[in-house]
MISE-567924 format. One line per field, with one value per residue: residue number from 1; x, y, z of N, C-alpha, C in turn. Coordinates in steps of 0.05 Angstrom, whole numbers, plus 5000, padded with zeros to 4 digits. Example, Ala and Ser with C-alpha at 12.3 -4.5 7.8 and 13.67 -1.06 7.14 Angstrom:
2
nr = (1|2) $
n.east = (5264|5257) $
n.north = (4886|4955) $
n.up = (5156|5142) $
ca.east = (5246|5273) $
ca.north = (4910|4979) $
ca.up = (5156|5143) $
c.east = (5264|5258) $
c.north = (4934|5001) $
c.up = (5156|5157) $
# end
This chain:
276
nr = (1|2|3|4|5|6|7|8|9|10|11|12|13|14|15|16|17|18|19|20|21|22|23|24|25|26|27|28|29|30|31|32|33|34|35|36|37|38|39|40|41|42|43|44|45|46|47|48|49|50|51|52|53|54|55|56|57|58|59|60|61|62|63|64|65|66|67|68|69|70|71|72|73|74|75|76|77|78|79|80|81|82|83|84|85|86|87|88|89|90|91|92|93|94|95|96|97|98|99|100|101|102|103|104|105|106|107|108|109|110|111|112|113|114|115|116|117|118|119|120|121|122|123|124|125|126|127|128|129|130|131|132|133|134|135|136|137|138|139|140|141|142|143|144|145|146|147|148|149|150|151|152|153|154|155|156|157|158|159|160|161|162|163|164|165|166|167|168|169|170|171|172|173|174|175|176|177|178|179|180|181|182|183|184|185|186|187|188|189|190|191|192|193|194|195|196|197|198|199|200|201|202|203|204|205|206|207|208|209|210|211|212|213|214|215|216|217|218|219|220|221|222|223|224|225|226|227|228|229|230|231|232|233|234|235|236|237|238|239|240|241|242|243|244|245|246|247|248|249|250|251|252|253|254|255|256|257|258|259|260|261|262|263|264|265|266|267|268|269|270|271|272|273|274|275|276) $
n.east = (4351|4326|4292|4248|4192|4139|4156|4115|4058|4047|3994|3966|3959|3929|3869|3864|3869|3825|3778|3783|3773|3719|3692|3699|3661|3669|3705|3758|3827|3868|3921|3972|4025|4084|4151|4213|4206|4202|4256|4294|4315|4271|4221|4212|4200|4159|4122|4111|4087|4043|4018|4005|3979|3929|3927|3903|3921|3982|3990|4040|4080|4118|4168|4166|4185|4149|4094|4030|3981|3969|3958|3979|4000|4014|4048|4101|4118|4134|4183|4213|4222|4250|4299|4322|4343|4306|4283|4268|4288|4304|4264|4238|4283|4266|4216|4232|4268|4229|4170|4154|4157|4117|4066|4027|3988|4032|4017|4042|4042|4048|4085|4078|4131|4179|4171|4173|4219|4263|4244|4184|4183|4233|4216|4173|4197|4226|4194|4160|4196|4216|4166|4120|4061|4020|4011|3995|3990|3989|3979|3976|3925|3874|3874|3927|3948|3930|3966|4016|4040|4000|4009|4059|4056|4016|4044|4086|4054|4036|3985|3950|3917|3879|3854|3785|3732|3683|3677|3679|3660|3620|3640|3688|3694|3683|3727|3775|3756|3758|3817|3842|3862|3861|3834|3792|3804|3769|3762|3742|3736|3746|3791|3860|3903|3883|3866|3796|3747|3690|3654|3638|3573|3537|3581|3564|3517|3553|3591|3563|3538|3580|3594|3557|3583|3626|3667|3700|3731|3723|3758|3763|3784|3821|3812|3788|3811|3784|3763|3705|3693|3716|3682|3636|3649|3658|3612|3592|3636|3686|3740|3791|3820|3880|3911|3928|3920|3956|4005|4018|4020|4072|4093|4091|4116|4156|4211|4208|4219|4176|4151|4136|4093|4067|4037|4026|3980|3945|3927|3910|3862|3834|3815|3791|3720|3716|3730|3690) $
n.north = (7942|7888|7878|7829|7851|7894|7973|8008|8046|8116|8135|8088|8065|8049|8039|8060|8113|8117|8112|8151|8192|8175|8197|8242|8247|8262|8234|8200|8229|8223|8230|8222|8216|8205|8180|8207|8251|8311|8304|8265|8283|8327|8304|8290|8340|8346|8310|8330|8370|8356|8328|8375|8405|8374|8316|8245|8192|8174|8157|8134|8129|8083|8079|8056|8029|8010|8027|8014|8011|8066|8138|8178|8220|8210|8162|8205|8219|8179|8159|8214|8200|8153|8178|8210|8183|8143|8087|8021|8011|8065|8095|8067|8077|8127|8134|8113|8148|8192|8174|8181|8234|8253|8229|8203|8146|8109|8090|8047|8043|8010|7963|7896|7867|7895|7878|7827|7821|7835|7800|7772|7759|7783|7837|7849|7847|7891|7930|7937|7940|7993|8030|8033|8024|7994|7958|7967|7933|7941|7913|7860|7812|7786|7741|7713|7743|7728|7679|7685|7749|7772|7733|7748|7804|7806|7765|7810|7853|7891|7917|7892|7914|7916|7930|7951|7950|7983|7948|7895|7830|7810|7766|7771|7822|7798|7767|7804|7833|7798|7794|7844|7887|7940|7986|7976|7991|8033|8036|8089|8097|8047|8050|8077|8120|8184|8251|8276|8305|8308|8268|8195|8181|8139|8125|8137|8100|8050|8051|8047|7995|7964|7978|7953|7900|7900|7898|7934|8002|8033|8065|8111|8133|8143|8189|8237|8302|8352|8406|8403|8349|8320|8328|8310|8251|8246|8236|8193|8154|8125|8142|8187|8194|8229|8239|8255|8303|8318|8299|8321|8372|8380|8377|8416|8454|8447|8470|8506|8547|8549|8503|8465|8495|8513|8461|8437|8493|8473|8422|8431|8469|8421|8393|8418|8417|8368|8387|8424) $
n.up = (1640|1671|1714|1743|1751|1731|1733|1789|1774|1780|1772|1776|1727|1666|1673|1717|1699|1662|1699|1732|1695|1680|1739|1733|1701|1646|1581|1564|1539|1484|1458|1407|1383|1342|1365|1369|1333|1311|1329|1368|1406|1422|1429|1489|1508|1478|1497|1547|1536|1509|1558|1591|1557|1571|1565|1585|1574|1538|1470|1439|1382|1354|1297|1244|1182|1145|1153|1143|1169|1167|1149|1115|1136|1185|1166|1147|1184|1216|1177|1182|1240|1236|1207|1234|1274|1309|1349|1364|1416|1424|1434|1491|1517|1526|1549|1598|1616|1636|1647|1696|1709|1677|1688|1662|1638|1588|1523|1483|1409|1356|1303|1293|1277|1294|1346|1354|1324|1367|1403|1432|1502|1516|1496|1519|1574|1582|1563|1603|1641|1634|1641|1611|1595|1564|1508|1441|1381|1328|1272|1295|1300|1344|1353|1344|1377|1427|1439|1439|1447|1487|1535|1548|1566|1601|1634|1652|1667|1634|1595|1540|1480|1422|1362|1341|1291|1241|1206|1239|1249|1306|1327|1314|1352|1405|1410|1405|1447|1488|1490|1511|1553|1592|1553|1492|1425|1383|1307|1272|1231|1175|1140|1132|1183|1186|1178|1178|1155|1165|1218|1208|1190|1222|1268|1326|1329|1316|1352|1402|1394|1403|1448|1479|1476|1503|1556|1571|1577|1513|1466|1424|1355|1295|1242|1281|1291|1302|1352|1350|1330|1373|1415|1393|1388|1443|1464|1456|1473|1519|1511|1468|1411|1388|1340|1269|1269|1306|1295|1242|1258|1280|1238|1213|1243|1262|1259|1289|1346|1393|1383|1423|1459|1416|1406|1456|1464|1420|1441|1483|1461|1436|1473|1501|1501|1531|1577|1593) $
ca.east = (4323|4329|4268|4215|4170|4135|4147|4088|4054|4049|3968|3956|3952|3903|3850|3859|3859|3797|3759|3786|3755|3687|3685|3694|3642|3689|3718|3789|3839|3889|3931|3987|4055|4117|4174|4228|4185|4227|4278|4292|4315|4254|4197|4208|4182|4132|4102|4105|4060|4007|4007|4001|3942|3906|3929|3894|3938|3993|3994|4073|4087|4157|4176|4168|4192|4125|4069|4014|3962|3973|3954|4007|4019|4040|4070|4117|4124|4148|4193|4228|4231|4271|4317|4336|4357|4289|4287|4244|4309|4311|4235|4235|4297|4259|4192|4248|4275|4213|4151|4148|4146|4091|4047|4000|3994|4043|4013|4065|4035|4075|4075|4094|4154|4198|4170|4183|4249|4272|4232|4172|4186|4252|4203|4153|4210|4242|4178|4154|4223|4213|4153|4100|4032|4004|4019|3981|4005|3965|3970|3964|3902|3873|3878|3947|3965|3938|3981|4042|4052|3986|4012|4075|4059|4004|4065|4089|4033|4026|3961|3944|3899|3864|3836|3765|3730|3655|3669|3688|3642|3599|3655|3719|3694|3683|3756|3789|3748|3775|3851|3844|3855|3862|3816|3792|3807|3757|3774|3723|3754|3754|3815|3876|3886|3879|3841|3773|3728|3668|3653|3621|3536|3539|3592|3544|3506|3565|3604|3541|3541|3605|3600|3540|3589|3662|3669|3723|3727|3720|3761|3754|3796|3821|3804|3786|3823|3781|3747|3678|3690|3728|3658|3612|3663|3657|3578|3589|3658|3702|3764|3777|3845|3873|3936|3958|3927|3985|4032|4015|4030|4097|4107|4089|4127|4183|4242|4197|4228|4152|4140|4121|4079|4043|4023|4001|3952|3928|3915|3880|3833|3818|3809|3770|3699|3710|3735|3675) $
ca.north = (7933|7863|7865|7814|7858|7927|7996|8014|8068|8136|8138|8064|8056|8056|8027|8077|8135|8122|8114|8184|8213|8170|8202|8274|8257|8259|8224|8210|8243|8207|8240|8202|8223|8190|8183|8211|8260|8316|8288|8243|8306|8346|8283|8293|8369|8350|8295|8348|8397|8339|8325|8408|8409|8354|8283|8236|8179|8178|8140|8137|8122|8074|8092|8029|8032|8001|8030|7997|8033|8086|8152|8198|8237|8188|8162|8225|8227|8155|8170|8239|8194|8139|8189|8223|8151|8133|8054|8012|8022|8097|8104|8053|8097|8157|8134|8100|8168|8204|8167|8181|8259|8251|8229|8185|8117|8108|8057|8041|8044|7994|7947|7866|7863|7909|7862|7799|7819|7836|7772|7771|7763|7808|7860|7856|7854|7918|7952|7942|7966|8029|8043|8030|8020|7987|7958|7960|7925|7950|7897|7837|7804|7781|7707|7710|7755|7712|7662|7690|7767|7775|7725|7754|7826|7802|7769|7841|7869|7906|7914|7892|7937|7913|7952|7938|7965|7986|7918|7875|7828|7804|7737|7787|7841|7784|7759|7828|7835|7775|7791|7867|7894|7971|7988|7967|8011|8030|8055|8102|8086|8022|8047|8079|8136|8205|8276|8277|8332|8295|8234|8178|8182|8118|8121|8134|8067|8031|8045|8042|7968|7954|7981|7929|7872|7897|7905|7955|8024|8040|8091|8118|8150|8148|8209|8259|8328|8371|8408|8398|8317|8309|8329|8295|8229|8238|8231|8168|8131|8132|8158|8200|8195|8243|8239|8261|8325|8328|8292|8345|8413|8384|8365|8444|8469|8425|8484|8530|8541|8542|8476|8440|8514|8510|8436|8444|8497|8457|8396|8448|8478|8398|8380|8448|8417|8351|8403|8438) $
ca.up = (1640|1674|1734|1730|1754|1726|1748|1791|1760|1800|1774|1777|1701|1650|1685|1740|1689|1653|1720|1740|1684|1691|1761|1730|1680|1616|1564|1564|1519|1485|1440|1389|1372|1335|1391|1352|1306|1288|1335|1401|1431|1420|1445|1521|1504|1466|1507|1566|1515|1516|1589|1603|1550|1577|1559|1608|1570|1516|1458|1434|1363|1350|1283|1224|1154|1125|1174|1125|1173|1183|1133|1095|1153|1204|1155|1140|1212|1222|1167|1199|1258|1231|1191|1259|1286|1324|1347|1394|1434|1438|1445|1512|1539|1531|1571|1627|1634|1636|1653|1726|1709|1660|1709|1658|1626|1568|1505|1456|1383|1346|1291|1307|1269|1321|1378|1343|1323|1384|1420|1448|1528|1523|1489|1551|1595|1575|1560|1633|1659|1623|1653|1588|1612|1550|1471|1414|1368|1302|1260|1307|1305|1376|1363|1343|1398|1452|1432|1443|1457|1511|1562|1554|1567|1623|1658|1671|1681|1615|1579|1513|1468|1398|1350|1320|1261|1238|1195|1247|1263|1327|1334|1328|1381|1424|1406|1417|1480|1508|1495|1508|1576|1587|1538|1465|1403|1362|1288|1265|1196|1161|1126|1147|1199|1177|1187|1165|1154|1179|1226|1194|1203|1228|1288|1347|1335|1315|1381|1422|1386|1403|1485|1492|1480|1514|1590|1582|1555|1488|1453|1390|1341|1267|1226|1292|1286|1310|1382|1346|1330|1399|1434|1386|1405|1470|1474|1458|1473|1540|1513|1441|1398|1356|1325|1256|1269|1321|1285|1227|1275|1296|1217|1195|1260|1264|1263|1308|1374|1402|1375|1447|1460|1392|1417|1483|1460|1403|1455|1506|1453|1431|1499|1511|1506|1555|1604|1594) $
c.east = (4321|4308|4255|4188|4164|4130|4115|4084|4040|4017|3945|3944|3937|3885|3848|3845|3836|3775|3758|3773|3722|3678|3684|3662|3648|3695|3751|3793|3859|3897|3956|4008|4073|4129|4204|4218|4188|4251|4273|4293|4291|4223|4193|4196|4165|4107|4095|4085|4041|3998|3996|3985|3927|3901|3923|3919|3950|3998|4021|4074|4114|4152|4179|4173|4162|4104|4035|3983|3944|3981|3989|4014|4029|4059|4100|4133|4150|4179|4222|4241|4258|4306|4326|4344|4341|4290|4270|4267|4305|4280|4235|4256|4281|4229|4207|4258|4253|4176|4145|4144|4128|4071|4022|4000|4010|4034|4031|4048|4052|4069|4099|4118|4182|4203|4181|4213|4269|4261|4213|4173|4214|4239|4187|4165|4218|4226|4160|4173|4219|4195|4121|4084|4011|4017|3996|3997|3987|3956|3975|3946|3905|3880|3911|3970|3959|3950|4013|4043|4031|3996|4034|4074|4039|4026|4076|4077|4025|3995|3969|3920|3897|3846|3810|3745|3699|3646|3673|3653|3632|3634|3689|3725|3694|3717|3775|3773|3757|3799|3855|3833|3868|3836|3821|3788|3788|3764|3751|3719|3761|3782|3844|3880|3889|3862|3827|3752|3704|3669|3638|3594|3547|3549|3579|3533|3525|3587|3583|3535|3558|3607|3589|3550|3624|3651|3691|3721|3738|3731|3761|3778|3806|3804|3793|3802|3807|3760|3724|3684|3694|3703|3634|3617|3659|3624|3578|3609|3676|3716|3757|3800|3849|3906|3948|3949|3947|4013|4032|4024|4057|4105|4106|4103|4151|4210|4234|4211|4212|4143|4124|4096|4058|4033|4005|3985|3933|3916|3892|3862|3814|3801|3789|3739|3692|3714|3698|3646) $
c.north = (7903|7856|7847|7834|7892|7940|7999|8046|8103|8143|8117|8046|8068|8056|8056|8108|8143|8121|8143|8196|8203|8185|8233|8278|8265|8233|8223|8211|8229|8213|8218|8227|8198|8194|8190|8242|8295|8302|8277|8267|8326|8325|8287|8319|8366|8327|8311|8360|8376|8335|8365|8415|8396|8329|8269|8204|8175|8157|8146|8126|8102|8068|8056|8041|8023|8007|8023|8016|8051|8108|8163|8209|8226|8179|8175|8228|8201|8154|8190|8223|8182|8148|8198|8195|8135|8104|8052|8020|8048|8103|8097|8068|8126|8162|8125|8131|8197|8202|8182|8217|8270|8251|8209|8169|8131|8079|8061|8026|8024|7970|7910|7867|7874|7883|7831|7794|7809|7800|7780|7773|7778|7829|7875|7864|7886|7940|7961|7955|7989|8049|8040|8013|7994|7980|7955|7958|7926|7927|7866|7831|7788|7751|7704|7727|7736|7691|7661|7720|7779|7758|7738|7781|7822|7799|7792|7854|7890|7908|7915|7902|7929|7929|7927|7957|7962|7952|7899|7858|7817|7787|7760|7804|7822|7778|7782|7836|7827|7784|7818|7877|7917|7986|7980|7994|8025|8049|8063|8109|8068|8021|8062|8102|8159|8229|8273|8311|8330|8270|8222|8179|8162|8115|8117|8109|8049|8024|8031|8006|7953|7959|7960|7900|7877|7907|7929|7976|8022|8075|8093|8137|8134|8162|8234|8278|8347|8379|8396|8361|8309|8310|8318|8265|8220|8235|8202|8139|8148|8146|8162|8197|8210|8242|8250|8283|8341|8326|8322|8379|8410|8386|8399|8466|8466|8437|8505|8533|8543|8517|8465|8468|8516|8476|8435|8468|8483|8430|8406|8455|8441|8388|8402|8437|8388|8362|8412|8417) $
c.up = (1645|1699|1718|1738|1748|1747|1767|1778|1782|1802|1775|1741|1685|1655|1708|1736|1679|1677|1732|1724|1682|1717|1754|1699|1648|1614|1569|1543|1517|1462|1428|1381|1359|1342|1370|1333|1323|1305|1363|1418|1433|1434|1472|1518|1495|1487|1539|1557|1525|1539|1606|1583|1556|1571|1586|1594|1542|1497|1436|1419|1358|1309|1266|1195|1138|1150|1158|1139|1184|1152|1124|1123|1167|1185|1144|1159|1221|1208|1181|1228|1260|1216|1222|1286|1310|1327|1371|1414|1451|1446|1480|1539|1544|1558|1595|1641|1639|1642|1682|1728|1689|1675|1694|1641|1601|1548|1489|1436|1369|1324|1296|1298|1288|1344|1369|1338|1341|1411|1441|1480|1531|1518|1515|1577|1598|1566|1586|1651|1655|1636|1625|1612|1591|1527|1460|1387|1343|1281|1266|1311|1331|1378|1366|1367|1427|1451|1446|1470|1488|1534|1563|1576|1602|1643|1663|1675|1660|1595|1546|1504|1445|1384|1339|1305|1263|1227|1205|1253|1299|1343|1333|1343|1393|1423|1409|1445|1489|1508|1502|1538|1578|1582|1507|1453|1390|1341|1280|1235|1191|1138|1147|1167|1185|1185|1166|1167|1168|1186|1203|1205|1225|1253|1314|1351|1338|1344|1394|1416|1407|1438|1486|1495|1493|1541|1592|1562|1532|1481|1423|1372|1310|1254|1249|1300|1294|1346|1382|1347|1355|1414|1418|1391|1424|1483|1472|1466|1504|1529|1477|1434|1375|1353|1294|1253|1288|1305|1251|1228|1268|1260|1211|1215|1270|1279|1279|1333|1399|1395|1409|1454|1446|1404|1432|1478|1438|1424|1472|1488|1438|1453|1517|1529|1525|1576|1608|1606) $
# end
């Protein structure tokens, strides 16, 4: 992994993907896994499942000892990962040897400490070789990322992605706008992520807030699990994220030898009602 310059991408990115689905009149789908989660050898099957239920772009877990936030179940997940010898390493080999038959953006989920470790512009380097489309770096705030890890990732051409919150205010959407190219996060939970039973009242306005001041799509997720939330989501936000009701199947299906089967229909019946 020693180019200066990133893979091109076989769908033109993130940018390219959320326009494909503005032009079909959907929401994009953007499901979450832990790369590793039950094992390294079982992830290339599973991130197939999501692309053959309907992942328009994947958001790829790398596996931290303190995931701060991020609910019980990721956390169980992250966990399982690291016990079966997951690393930014083996994640970055796994999208190098498998991006290009995916067919759609890859964001790497991740918390700073990995990227820092390793060094900022070797991180960018070697995550553009691979073929990664995007980082979010969860608990980097936007000032402190454009500082450092946004020019980095810009010079290869990678997008950077910020989360922001019901509590953020006015002055830190603008500040994650600015450093956040792809699309911006939005958590639909001021705490950590998790399945919910019900959205928050509130979410509808508070996106619809939050479009009027970003130029770039808005996705949404923390706490949506189900077909019903995924289509009440999508009335109001470009793209929709669901994660630990995935990371949850693989955790209750783990030793199945349908595991990537049981997935991809759980992603198609989430992804049921943007088809529709």
């Amino acid at each position: 992994m020693s180019s200066r310059r990133k893979r091109p991408s076989r769908n033109g990115g993130i940018a390219a993907s959320f326009a494909a689905c503005r032009k079909q009149r959907r929401s994009a789908f953007i499901p979450f896994l832990v790369a590793g989660d039950p094992s390294l050898e079982a992830t290339p099957d599973l991130l197939r499942a999501l692309v053959a239920g309907g992942a328009d772009v994947i958001e790829l877990g790398v596996a931290f000892s303190d995931p701060i936030a991020d609910g019980p179940t990721i956390q169980r997940g992250s966990h399982r990962a690291l016990a079966a010898g997951s690393s930014l390493s083996a994640v970055l080999g796994i999208v190098e040897r498998h991006r290009e038959e995916l067919g759609v953006p890859i964001v790497l989920f991740t918390y700073y400490n990995p990227v820092h470790a390793r060094g900022v512009g070797t991180f960018a380097a070697q995550a553009a070789d691979s073929g990664v489309d995007g980082v979010l770096c969860v608990d980097l705030p936007p000032d402190e990322g454009l500082r450092e890890l946004q020019p980095a990732l810009e010079e290869r051409g990678l997008d950077s992605i910020y989360l922001i919150a019901a509590t953020s205010t006015r002055e830190r959407i603008d500040r994650a706008a600015a450093a956040s190219n792809g699309f911006v996060y939005y958590t639909a939970r001021s705490d950590v992520t998790g399945e919910r039973e019900d959205l928050i009242p509130t979410l509808a306005r508070e996106v619809k807030r939050v479009r009027r001041r970003v130029r770039l799509p808005v996705a949404v997720g923390f706490g949506i699990s189900t077909p019903r939330q995924v289509e009440e989501v999508a009335k109001v936000a470009h793209g929709v994220v669901v994660g630990s009701a995935l990371v949850r199947l693989v955790e209750e299906n783990a030793v199945e030898p349908d595991l990537a089967a049981r997935l991809e229909r759980r992603v198609g019946e989430l992804t049921a009602p943007l088809r529709g």
